[in-house]
N, C-alpha and C positions, 0 to 999 in steps of 0.2 A: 431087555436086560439093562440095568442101571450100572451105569459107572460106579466103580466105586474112585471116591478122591482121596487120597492121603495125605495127610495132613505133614508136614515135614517140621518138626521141632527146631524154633529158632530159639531155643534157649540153654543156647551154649553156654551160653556165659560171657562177656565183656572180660577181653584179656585187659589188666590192669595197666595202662601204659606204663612204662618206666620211670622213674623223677629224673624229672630234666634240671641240669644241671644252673646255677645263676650266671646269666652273660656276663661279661664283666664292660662295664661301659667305656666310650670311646678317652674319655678323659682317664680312667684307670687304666686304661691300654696305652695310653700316652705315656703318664707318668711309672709306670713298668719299667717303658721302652728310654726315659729319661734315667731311669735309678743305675737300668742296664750299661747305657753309653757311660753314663758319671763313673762306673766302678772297673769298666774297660779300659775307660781312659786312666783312669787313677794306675791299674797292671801294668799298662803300657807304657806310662809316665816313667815309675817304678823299675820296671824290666830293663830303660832305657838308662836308668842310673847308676844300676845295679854292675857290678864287677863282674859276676857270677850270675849268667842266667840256668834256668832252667830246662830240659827240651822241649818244655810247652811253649815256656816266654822263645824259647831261642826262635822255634819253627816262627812265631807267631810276626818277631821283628822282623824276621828273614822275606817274611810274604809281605809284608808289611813294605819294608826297602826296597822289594822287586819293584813295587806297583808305585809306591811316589817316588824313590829315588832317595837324593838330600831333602825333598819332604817330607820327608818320614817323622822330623823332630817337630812339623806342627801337625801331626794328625791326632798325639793325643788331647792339644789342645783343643782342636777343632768337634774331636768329639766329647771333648768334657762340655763344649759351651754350648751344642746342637742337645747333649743333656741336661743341663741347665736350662735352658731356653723351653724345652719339654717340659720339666718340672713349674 
Protein backbone atom coordinates (compact mmCIF):
# COMPACT_ATOMS: atom_id res chain seq x y z
CA UNK A 1 0.00 0.00 0.00
CA UNK A 2 1.35 3.49 -1.04
CA UNK A 3 1.26 6.39 1.32
CA UNK A 4 -0.50 8.88 0.29
CA UNK A 5 1.36 12.54 0.88
CA UNK A 6 -0.58 15.65 1.31
CA UNK A 7 0.32 18.42 0.11
CA UNK A 8 -0.35 21.32 2.69
CA UNK A 9 -1.18 24.89 0.89
CA UNK A 10 1.36 27.50 1.85
CA UNK A 11 -0.38 30.10 0.12
CA UNK A 12 -1.96 31.84 2.46
CA UNK A 13 -1.01 34.80 1.68
CA UNK A 14 1.71 37.48 3.12
CA UNK A 15 -0.06 39.47 5.67
CA UNK A 16 0.71 43.03 4.64
CA UNK A 17 2.87 44.45 7.46
CA UNK A 18 1.76 47.79 8.78
CA UNK A 19 3.54 51.19 7.57
CA UNK A 20 5.93 51.86 10.07
CA UNK A 21 5.98 55.04 11.17
CA UNK A 22 9.27 57.79 10.48
CA UNK A 23 11.85 57.80 13.41
CA UNK A 24 12.44 60.93 14.21
CA UNK A 25 16.25 61.65 14.56
CA UNK A 26 18.47 62.15 17.65
CA UNK A 27 19.10 65.92 16.65
CA UNK A 28 15.14 66.37 16.15
CA UNK A 29 14.70 64.74 19.45
CA UNK A 30 17.07 67.25 20.94
CA UNK A 31 15.65 70.25 19.46
CA UNK A 32 11.93 69.08 20.50
CA UNK A 33 13.38 68.61 23.88
CA UNK A 34 15.07 72.22 23.57
CA UNK A 35 11.76 74.19 22.08
CA UNK A 36 9.96 72.20 25.28
CA UNK A 37 12.43 73.50 28.14
CA UNK A 38 12.48 77.24 26.30
CA UNK A 39 8.51 77.53 26.53
CA UNK A 40 8.55 75.85 30.23
CA UNK A 41 10.88 78.19 31.25
CA UNK A 42 9.21 81.12 29.52
CA UNK A 43 5.43 79.74 31.89
CA UNK A 44 7.42 79.62 34.70
CA UNK A 45 9.36 82.88 34.08
CA UNK A 46 5.73 84.31 33.68
CA UNK A 47 3.76 82.48 36.43
CA UNK A 48 6.67 83.74 38.65
CA UNK A 49 5.72 87.43 37.79
CA UNK A 50 2.35 87.11 37.62
CA UNK A 51 0.05 88.59 40.45
CA UNK A 52 -2.56 86.05 39.83
CA UNK A 53 -1.60 82.51 39.16
CA UNK A 54 -3.46 79.84 37.92
CA UNK A 55 -3.92 76.25 39.71
CA UNK A 56 -1.80 74.75 36.95
CA UNK A 57 1.00 77.64 37.45
CA UNK A 58 0.20 77.69 41.20
CA UNK A 59 0.71 73.58 41.75
CA UNK A 60 3.47 73.83 39.28
CA UNK A 61 5.73 76.84 41.52
CA UNK A 62 4.56 75.11 44.74
CA UNK A 63 6.53 71.72 43.69
CA UNK A 64 8.86 73.81 42.17
CA UNK A 65 9.83 75.75 45.72
CA UNK A 66 9.55 72.42 47.63
CA UNK A 67 12.45 70.98 45.69
CA UNK A 68 14.93 74.08 45.20
CA UNK A 69 13.77 76.34 47.99
CA UNK A 70 14.87 80.21 47.36
CA UNK A 71 16.22 78.42 44.09
CA UNK A 72 13.40 78.33 42.62
CA UNK A 73 13.94 82.12 41.01
CA UNK A 74 16.97 80.53 38.97
CA UNK A 75 15.32 77.32 37.77
CA UNK A 76 13.57 79.04 34.87
CA UNK A 77 16.73 80.45 33.98
CA UNK A 78 18.62 77.35 34.06
CA UNK A 79 16.08 75.71 32.02
CA UNK A 80 15.67 78.26 29.40
CA UNK A 81 19.63 78.09 28.76
CA UNK A 82 19.77 73.96 29.06
CA UNK A 83 17.03 74.81 26.03
CA UNK A 84 18.99 77.08 24.29
CA UNK A 85 22.10 75.20 24.54
CA UNK A 86 19.73 72.21 22.89
CA UNK A 87 18.61 74.21 20.21
Amino acid sequence: MTKRTSRKSKARGKQPSPPKLPRLSLDRQLDILGIVLVALAGITLLSFLSATRGSLTESWVNFLSRIFGLGVYLVPFGMGLAGLWLL
